[in-house]
N, C-alpha and C positions, 0 to 999 in steps of 0.2 A: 764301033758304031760312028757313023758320020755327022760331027758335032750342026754342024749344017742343019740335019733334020730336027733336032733338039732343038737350035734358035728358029727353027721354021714355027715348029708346033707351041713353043713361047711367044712369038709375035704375031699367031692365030691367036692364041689365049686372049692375049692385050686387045687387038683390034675386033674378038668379038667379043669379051666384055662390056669393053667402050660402048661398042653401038647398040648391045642390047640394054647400056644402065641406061643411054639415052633415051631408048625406046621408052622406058620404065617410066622415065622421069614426065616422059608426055603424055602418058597414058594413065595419070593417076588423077580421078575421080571419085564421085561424092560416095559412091562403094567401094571403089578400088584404091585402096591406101599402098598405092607401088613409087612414092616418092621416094622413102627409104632404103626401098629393096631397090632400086636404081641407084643409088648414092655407093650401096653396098656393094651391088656387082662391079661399080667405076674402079674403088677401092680397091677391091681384091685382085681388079685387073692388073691393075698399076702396081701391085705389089710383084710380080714378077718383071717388072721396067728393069729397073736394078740386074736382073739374071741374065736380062736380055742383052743388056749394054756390055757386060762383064764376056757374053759368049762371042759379042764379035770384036771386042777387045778395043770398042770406045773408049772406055775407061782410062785404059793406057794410053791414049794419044790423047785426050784429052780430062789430067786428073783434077780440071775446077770444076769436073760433075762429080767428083766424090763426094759423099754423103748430100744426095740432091735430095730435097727433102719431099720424097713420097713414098715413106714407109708408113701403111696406115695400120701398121698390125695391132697397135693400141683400141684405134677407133673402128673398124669396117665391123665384128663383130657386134658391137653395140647398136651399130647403125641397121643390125637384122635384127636385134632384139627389140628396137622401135618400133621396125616394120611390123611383127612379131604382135605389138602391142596394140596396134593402131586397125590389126584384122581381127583382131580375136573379141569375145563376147566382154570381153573388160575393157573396152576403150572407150567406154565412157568415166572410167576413173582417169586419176592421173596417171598418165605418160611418165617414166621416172626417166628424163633428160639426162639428169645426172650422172646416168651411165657414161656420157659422152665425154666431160668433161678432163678424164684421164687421155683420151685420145685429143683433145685442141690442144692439150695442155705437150704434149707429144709433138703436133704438128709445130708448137711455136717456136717450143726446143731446137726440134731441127733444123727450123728456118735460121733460129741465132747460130746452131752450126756451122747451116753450109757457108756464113761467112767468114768464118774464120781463115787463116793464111793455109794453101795449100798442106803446108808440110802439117800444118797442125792435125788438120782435118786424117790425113793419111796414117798419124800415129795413132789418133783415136779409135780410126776402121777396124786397125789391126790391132788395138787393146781389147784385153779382157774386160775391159770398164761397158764397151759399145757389144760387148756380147752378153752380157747381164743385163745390158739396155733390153737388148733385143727379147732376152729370153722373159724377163718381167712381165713385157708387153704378149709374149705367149703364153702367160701364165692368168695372166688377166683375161685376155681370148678366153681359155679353159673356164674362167672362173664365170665368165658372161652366157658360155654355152651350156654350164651347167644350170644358172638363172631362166633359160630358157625354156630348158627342159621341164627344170620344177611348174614355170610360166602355162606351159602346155598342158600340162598333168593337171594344173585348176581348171585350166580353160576346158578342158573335155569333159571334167568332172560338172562345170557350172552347164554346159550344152545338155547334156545328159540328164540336168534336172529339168531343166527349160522346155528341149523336144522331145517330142515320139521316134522324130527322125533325124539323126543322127550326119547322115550323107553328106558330106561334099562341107561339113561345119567343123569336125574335128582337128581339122589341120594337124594329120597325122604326118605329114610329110616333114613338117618340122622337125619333127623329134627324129624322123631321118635324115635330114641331111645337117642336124646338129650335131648329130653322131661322127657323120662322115665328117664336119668341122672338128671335130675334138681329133677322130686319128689323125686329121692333115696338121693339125697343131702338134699331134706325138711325134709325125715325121719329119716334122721340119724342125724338132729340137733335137731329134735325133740325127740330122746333117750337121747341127756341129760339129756331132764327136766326133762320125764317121764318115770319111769322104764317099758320097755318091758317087755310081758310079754313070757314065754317058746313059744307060737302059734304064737305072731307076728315075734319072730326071726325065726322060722322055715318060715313062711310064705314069708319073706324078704329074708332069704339063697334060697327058692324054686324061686322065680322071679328073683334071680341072677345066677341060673343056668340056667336058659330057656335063658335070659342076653345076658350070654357070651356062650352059644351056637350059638346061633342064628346071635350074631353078627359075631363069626368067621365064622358060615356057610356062612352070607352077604359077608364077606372081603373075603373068598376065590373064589366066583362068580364074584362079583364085578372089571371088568376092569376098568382101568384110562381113565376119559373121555378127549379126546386128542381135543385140538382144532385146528379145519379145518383154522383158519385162520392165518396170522404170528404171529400176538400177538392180545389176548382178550384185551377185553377194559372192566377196571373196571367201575362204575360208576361216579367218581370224572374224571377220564379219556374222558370215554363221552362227558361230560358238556363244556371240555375242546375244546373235536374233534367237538363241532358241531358249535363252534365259526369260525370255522375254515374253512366251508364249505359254500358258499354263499346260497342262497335263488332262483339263477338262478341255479346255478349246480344240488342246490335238486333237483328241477321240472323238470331238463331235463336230468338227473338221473331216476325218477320216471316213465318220456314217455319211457323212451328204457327198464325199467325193465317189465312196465304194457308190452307195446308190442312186448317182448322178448318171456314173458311167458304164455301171450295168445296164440301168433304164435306159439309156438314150442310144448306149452302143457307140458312143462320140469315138472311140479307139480307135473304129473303123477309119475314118478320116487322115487321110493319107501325111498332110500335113501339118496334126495336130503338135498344139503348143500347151503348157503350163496355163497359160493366160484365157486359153479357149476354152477349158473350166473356172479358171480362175472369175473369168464375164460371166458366164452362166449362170456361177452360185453366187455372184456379187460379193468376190472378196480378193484379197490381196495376193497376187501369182506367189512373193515370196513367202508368204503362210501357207500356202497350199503346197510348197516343192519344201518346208521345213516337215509340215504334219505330215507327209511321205516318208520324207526320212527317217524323221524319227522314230516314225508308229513304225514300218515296214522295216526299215534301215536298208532301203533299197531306193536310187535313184525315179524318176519320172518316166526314163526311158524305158529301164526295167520293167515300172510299175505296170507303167501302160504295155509293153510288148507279153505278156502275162496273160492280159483279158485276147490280144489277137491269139496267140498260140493255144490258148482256151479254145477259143472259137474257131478256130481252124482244126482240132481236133474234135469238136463237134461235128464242122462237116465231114469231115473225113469219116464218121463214124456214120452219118447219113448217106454215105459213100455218092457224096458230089462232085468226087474227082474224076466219078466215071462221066459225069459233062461238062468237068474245069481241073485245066493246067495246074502245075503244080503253081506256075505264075502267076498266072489267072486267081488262083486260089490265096496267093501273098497277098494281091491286090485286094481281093474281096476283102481281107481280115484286117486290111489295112497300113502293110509295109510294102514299102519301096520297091524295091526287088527282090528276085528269089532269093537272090547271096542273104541278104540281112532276112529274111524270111525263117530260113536254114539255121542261122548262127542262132536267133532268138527261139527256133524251136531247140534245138539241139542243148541248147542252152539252160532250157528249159524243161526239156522231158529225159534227156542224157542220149537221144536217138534221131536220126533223120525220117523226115517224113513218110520215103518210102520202108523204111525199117519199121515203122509204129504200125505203119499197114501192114507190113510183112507177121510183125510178131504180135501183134494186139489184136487185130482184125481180121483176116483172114484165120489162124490157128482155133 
C-alpha cells in the first residue's frame, strides 16, 4: 500500500481536528459547555503530529524535533471527562479538575525533555523507560474512561428520576464512544508489541476521522442537560437522603403523589418533570423522586411511563385507534414518540401495541 495515502488520511485527521476543536471552542455557550470537548478534539488531533512527521521522514532530517512535546495521551481523555461533567445533570456539583493534573504534570515533563542535547533525547525515544512513559499514560486514559462510564450510568439514572422524558438528556452516545476510546487505547498498546502494518494504520487514521467528526457533530447538537431540581443527588448522596426521610412520610408521600396523578392525568403532559408534582403538592422534587423509589423501587421515568401505557390500553380497549395513529396515540398518553411509546409499552405489558390488539382484543 502507498505510504503516501496513509500520511495523506493522517494529515486530514490533524487539520480536521484542529479546525473543528476550534470550532468547539467558539461555539461554547451558557448551555453549550463545548469548551472542553474543543480542547479535546485539539489534543487527540495532535497526537497523531508525531506519526505524521515520522511518515514523511522529517524527523530524520531534522532530529531537534525528537520528543517535541505534544503527546497529550495523559491529558485529552480527562479533558472529555470535564466535558462530560459540565453537560450532564451533575454540573452543578463540583467539576473534579483534578483529573487534569496527571496530564500538566505530563505536558511539563516533556517540555524539560525536549531540551535536553539531541543524542540524549534519541536514547530516551528508543528506551524502554519512554515506553512505560507512554504506556502509563494509556493506562490512565483507560482508567479515565472507565470513570466516565460509571459517570454516565449516574447521570442517566439521576435523568430518570428527574423526567418523564428521557430524549435527547441521556447522553447515551458517551458511553459509546467511550467504548470506542478504550478499544483505540487496546490498539495502540497493542502497536508496541506488534508492528502494524501500512492497511491497519490507514484503517485506524480512517475510524478516527469518522471519530472526531462525528463527535464534534454530537458536541455541537448536544445541550447541557440542566436539572429541574435545586440540586441532583449523587448516589452516595441518596443513601444518605433516605435515612432521613421516615417510613410514615414515604407512604403518605406516595397516597397524594398516586392520587395527584391519577386525578389530574398530569402523565399526560409531554414534558413532565419530578418538579411539576413536586409544585403542585408543595414539597421537595428530591422527596418525591426518594418516596418513588423507595415505595415502588422504580425510577420517575418508569413511574410515570406506567400510568401512559395504562392509559393507552384503555383507549386501545375503547378501540380509538380506529380514529388515532398509533403516534397520534403516544402523543395523546403522553410520550414523545412512537420509538419510546413502544419500548415503555413493551416494557411494560411484555407485547407491542399491535400484538395486545391482536391477542387481547380482537380474540
Amino acid at each position: 500500500m502507498d505510504s503516501n495515502i496513509v500520511s495523506l488520511v493522517h494529515a486530514l485527521g490533524i487539520l480536521q481536528g484542529l479546525v473543528l476543536g476550534i470550532i468547539l471552542l467558539f461555539t461554547n455557550k451558557k448551555y453549550k459547555s463545548t469548551l472542553f470537548l474543543g480542547l479535546f478534539l485539539i489534543g487527540f488531533a495532535i497526537e497523531f503530529l508525531p506519526i505524521l512527521l515520522h511518515d514523511l521522514k522529517i524527523l530524520e532530517h531534522n532530529p531537534g524535533l525528537i520528543l517535541i512535546p505534544i503527546n497529550f495521551t495523559w491529558i485529552i481523555f480527562p479533558l472529555f471527562f470535564i466535558y462530560v461533567q459540565k453537560i450532564s445533570i451533575f454540573s452543578n456539583e463540583r467539576i473534579t479538575y483534578r483529573v487534569l493534573y496527571p496530564g500538566a504534570i505530563s505536558i511539563l515533563f516533556q517540555f524539560l525533555l525536549y531540551f535536553l542535547p539531541d543524542a540524549a533525547k534519541e536514547f530516551l525515544r528508543n528506551s524502554h523507560i519512554f515506553d512505560a512513559y507512554f504506556i502509563l499514560g494509556l493506562l490512565y486514559s483507560a482508567y479515565i474512561v472507565y470513570r466516565i462510564n460509571l459517570y454516565i450510568k449516574n447521570h442517566i439514572d439521576e435523568v430518570k428520576n428527574q423526567f418523564a422524558s428521557v430524549k435527547n438528556r441521556q447522553l447515551q452516545w458517551v458511553r459509546f464512544f467511550a467504548a470506542f476510546c478504550l478499544a483505540l487505547v487496546a490498539v495502540r498498546i497493542g502497536t508496541l508489541f506488534i508492528d502494524a502494518t501500512p492497511f491497519l494504520h490507514l484503517f485506524i487514521s480512517s475510524i478516527n476521522l469518522i471519530f472526531v467528526f462525528s463527535i464534534a457533530i454530537v458536541g455541537i447538537i448536544q445541550y447541557n442537560v440542566i436539572s429541574v431540581a435545586n440540586k441532583s443527588t449523587s448516589p452516595e448522596k441518596e443513601n444518605i437522603l433516605k435515612k432521613e426521610i421516615s417510613n410514615n412520610k414515604i407512604l403518605e408521600l406516595i397516597n397524594r403523589i398516586d392520587d395527584y396523578v391519577i386525578d389530574s392525568e398530569i402523565f399526560t403532559k409531554l414534558d413532565l418533570s419530578v418538579v411539576d408534582i413536586a409544585s403542585a403538592l408543595g414539597e421537595h422534587p428530591r422527596d418525591m423522586s426518594l418516596a418513588i423509589n423507595t415505595h415502588y423501587n422504580k425510577n420517575f421515568n418508569t413511574y410515570i411511563n406506567e400510568f401512559r401505557v395504562n392509559k393507552a390500553k384503555k383507549l386501545l380497549k375503547e378501540n380509538v385507534l380506529g380514529n388515532l395513529s398509533v403516534e397520534g396515540l403516544s402523543k395523546e398518553v403522553g410520550f414523545h414518540s412512537k420509538a419510546s411509546f413502544y419500548t415503555a409499552f413493551k416494557k411494560s405489558t411484555g407485547t407491542t401495541p399491535k400484538n395486545y390488539i391482536d391477542r387481547f382484543l380482537i380474540s
